[in-house]
N, C-alpha and C positions, 0 to 999 in steps of 0.2 A: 504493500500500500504506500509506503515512502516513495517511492521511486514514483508512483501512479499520480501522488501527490505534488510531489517535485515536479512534473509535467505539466500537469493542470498551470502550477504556480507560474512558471516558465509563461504559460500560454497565456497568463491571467483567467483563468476557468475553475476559480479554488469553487466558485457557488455552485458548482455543477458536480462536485466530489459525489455529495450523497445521493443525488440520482442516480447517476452511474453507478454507484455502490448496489442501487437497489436493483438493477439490471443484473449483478454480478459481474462486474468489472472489479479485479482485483489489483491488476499489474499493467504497463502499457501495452502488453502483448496483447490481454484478452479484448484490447480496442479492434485489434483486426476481425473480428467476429461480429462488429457494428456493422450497420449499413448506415447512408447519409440518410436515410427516412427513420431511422430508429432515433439518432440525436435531433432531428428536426424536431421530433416529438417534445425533448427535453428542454424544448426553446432555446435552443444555441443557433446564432445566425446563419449565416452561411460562409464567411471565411472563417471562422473559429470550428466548424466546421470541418472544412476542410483542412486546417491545419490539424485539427486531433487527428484523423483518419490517416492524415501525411504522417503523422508521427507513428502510425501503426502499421505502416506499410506502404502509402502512398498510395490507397485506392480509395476513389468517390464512387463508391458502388449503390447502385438501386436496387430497389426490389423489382424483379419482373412484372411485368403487366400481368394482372389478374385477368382472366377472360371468363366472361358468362357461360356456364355450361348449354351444351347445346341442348333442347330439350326432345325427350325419345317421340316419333310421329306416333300418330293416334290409332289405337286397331282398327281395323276393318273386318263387319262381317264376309265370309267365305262367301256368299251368292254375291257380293259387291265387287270380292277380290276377279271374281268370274267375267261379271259385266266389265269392271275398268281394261282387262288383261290383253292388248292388243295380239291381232292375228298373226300366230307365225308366219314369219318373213322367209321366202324363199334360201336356203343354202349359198352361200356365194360360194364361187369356184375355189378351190385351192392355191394360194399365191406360190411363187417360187419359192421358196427358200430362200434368208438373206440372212447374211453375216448379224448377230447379236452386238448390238453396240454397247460401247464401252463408255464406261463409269467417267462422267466430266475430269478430269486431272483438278485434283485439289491444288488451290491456287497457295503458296508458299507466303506465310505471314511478310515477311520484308518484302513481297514483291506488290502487297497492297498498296492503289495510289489513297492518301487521303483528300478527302476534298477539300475544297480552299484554294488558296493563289498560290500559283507555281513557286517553287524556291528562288531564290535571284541564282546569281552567278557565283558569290561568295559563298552563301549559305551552302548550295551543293558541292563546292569547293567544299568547306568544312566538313560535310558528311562523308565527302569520298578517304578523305585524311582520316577520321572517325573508324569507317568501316577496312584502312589500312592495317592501324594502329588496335583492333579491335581483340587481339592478346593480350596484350601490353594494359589495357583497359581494364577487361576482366581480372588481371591477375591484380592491378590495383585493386579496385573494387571488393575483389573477393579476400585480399589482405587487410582492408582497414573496416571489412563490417565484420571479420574471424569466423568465415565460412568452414563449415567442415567439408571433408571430403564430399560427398555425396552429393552438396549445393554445390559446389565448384563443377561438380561434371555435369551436372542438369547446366547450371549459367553457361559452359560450353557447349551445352547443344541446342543450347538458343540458335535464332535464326538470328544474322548482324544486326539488323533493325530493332526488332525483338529485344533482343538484347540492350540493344541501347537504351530503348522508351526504361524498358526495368530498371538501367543505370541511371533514368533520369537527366542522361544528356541528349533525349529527342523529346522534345514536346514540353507538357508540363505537368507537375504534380508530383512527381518521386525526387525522392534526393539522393544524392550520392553515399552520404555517409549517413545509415539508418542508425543514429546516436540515439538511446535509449529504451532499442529493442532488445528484449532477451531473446528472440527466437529470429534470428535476420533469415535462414535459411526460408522459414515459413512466410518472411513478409517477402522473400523474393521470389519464392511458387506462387504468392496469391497477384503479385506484380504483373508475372510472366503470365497467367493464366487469362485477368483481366488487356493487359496488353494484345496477345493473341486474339482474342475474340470481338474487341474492337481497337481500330486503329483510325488514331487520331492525334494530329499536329507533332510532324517529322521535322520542324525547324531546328537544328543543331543550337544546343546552348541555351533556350529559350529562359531556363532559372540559373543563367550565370553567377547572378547576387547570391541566390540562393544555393550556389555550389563555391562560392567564395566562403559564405559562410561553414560549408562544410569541412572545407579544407583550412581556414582556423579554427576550426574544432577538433578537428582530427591531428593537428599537427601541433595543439596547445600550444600558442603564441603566443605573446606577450602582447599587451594594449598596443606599446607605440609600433609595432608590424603590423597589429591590425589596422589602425589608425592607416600605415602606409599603403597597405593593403587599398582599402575603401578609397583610397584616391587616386586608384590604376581605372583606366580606362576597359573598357570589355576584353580590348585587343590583348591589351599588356597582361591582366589579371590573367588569361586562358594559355598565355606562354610561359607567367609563373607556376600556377597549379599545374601544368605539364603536356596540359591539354594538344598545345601546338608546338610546345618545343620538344618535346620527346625523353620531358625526365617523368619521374614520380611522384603522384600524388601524393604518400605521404613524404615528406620533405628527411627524414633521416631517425635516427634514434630520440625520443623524446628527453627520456631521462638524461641523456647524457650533453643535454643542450644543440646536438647538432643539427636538430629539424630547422629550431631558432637562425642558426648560425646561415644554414643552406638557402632556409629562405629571402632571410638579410641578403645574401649575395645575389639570388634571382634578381627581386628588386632593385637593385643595382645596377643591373645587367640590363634589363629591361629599361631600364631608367635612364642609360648611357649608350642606349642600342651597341652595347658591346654581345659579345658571342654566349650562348646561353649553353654556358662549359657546369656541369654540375658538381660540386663538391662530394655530393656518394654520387656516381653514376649507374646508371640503371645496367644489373649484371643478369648475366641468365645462369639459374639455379639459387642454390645457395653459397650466400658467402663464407668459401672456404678458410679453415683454421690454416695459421701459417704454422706449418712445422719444421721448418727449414733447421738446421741448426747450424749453420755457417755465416759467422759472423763477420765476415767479410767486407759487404758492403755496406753494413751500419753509418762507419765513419766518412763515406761517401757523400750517404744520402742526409746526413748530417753535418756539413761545414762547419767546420768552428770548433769542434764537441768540447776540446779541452775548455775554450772561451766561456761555454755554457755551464760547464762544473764549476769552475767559478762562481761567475754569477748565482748558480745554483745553494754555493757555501756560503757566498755573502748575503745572499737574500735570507738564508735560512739562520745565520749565525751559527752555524756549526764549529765546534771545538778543535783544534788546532790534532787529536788524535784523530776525529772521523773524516777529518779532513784529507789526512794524509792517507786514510785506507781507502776514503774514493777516489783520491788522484792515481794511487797505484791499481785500480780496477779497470780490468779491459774495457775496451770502448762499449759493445754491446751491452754489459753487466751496468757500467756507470750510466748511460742515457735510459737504462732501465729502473735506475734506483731516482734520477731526476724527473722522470714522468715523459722526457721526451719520444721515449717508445716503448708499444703495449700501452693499456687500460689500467695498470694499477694503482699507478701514484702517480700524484700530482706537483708539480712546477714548484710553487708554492706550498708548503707545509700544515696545515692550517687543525688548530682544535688543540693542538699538541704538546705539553708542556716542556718537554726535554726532547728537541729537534735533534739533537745528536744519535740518542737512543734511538729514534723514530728509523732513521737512518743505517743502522748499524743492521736493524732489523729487517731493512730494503735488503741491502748486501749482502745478506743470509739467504734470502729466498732467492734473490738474482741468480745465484749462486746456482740453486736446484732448479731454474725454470728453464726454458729450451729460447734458443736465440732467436734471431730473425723477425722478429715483431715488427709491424709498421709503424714509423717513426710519424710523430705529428699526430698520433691515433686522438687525442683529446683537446683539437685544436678550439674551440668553442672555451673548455676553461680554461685553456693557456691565454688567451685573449682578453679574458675577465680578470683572470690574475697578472694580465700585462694594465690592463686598465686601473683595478685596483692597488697598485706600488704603485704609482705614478699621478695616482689621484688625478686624474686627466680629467677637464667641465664633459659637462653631458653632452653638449654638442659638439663636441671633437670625438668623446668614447661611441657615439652616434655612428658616428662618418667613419670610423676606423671597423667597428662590426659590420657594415657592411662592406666592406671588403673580399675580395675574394682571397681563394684560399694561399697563393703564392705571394698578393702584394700583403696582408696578414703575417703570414713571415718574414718579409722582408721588412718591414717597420718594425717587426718586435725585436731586430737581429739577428735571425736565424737563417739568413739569405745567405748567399757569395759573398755582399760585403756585408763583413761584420757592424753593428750595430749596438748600440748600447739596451740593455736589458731594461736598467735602472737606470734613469735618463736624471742628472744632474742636473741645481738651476732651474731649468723652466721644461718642465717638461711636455707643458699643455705645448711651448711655441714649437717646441721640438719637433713633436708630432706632428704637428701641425703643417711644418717643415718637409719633414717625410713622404706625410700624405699627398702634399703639393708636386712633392718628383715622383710620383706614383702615377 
């Protein structure tokens, strides 16, 4: 009932709780069981309406037309039946023989025209990209509503059309991200089923807004991204969420800031008409474990590395012992105990009362773990913790996150040319500096 509640609240429909209760509505699932004449009944307008039922699934379904039964004809006495009974009609000849004809060909949902005014030149432009990219879509889709098995093989034997009206990128009424359904598989059979049996308004995009909105929901963003967000244009919004530029809707790992970080740099990109290069690129399968154990190329793909142990002892204040057993630790071991490669520590030290100990305990595990890890893995908090040492104004720490991910490096000092970590004196003009030969 929280959850059913929390919906309603969302919608502004809290008056409307205990009617529905009295239906047996428990959760927002059992809303897909409503029909739009059933809440009509409960006096709820007509777009509130159709947002509960969107929220259940995305169908505005009626009730079928009742029709009057038809009533049985009236007996007739047997001497009536006699009189009415016209005179058998001579035998006609026997025809030839002809081939039994065959059953009309069932017409293929996507190949329905709808009615309305033809698509322009763009729009069908969009749909042919749509029905290109129409893997790429589903496996979206069926990753950010956590499709099981089973729904993912049904959503691929959708028909391309089909399929789309379900995703809510043809026409209107469904959303992309069916955000506080328990049962998504169920609202995407009740989708498919209604979409298949009638077809209506094939316009690509038609709830852009409303798939803006679902992709910062889905991607948990911060105000001032959404804020950026709402003031892209139809174009630029549908080349950030992925739509046209050929990355992923969800934008990267949430937890670990990098969705934030990715989408910063879309924006950017977009906003700069530079190249829409994504910071996770969209890979096919899954992303494999690096088990490499040659540490070979560590200090390659990290310039500088002694320059960064450094800065890493001075930032942290480390003691003049754990100081000397990180300088004497192979390159791969020490960019693993500063956070600069692998997921497990970070740049900045933080929570920690004795940073040395913190440290010694890096060095230990480094020790047992396997090399080769991607260097830069936690570029989002290294960026936060470049911003916080340097106490940078909001409008400079702004304009530096969205950066992408190589000029990012190269302002924090971890490019070719080396750079200062802990920027002396002024370090807002410094950056500032920076960012201007970027």
């Amino acid at each position: 009932m929280a959850e059913l509640q929390a919906l309603l609240a969302r919608l502004r429909l809290e008056k409307f709780g205990a009617a529905l209760g009295e239906l047996g509505v428990e959760s927002p699932a059992d809303l897909s069981y409503l029909q739009d004449s059933d809440l009509e009944k409960l006096g709820l307008p007509l777009v509130p309406r159709r947002k509960l039922l969107e929220a259940a699934g995305g169908q505005w379904r009626d009730k079928a037309p009742e029709f009057a039964p038809t009533p049985a004809p009236a007996l007739m006495p047997p001497q009536a039946l006699l009189k009415a009974a016209p005179a058998p009609a001579p035998a006609p000849a026997p025809a030839p023989a002809a081939m039994p004809a065959l059953p009309p060909k069932a017409e293929a949902p996507e190949l329905l025209e709808e009615e309305g005014e033809e698509l322009s030149a763009e729009a069908k432009e969009e749909l042919e990209q749509l029905i290109r990219d129409i893997r790429s879509i589903r496996e979206d889709f069926a990753t950010v509503n956590c499709l099981d098995l089973a729904s993912r093989g049904k959503l691929a034997n959708l028909a391309p059309k089909v399929a789309l009206r379900a995703m809510g990128l043809l026409g209107t009424g469904n959303s992309f991200y069916m955000e506080g359904i328990r049962k998504p598989g169920a609202a995407l059979a009740a989708r498919s089923r209604a979409v298949s049996q009638k077809a209506q308004g094939q316009a690509p995009y038609q709830d852009w807004v409303k798939l803006l909105e679902s992709f910062m929901a889905a991607n948990k963003l911060s105000e001032s991204t959404q804020e950026a967000l709402e003031a892209l244009s139809r174009n630029q919004a549908l080349r950030v969420m992925g739509f046209t530029s050929q990355l992923r809707f969800l934008a990267g790992p949430v937890y670990r800031g990098e969705a934030e970080l990715e989408v910063r740099t879309r924006i950017w990109a977009v906003l700069s008409d530079a190249p829409m290069d994504p910071v996770l690129p969209r890979v096919k399968g899954e992303e494999k474990s690096d088990r490499s154990r040659s540490p070979r190329r560590t200090p390659e793909q990290v310039p500088h590395w002694q320059r960064h142990v450094e800065t890493f002892i001075e930032l942290n204040a480390l003691d003049e012992r754990t100081a000397a057993l990180l300088r004497e630790s192979p390159a791969h071991q020490a960019l693993q105990v500063t956070g600069l490669v692998g997921t497990e520590n970070s740049f900045l030290i933080r929570g920690v009362r004795q940073t040395s100990a913190a440290v010694v305990n890096r060095l230990r595990k480094a020790q047992e773990m396997s090399c080769g890890r991607e260097p830069f893995s936690q570029l989002a908090k290294l960026m936060e913790d470049f911003v916080n040492v340097n106490r940078l104004e909001s409008h400079v720490a702004d304009r530096f996150r969205g950066l992408p991910r190589q000029q990012a490096l190269e302002v924090m000092g971890f490019g070719k040319d080396a750079a200062d970590f802990i920027i002396k004196g002024d370090p807002t003009g410094e950056v500032l500096r920076r960012l201007d030969e970027k």
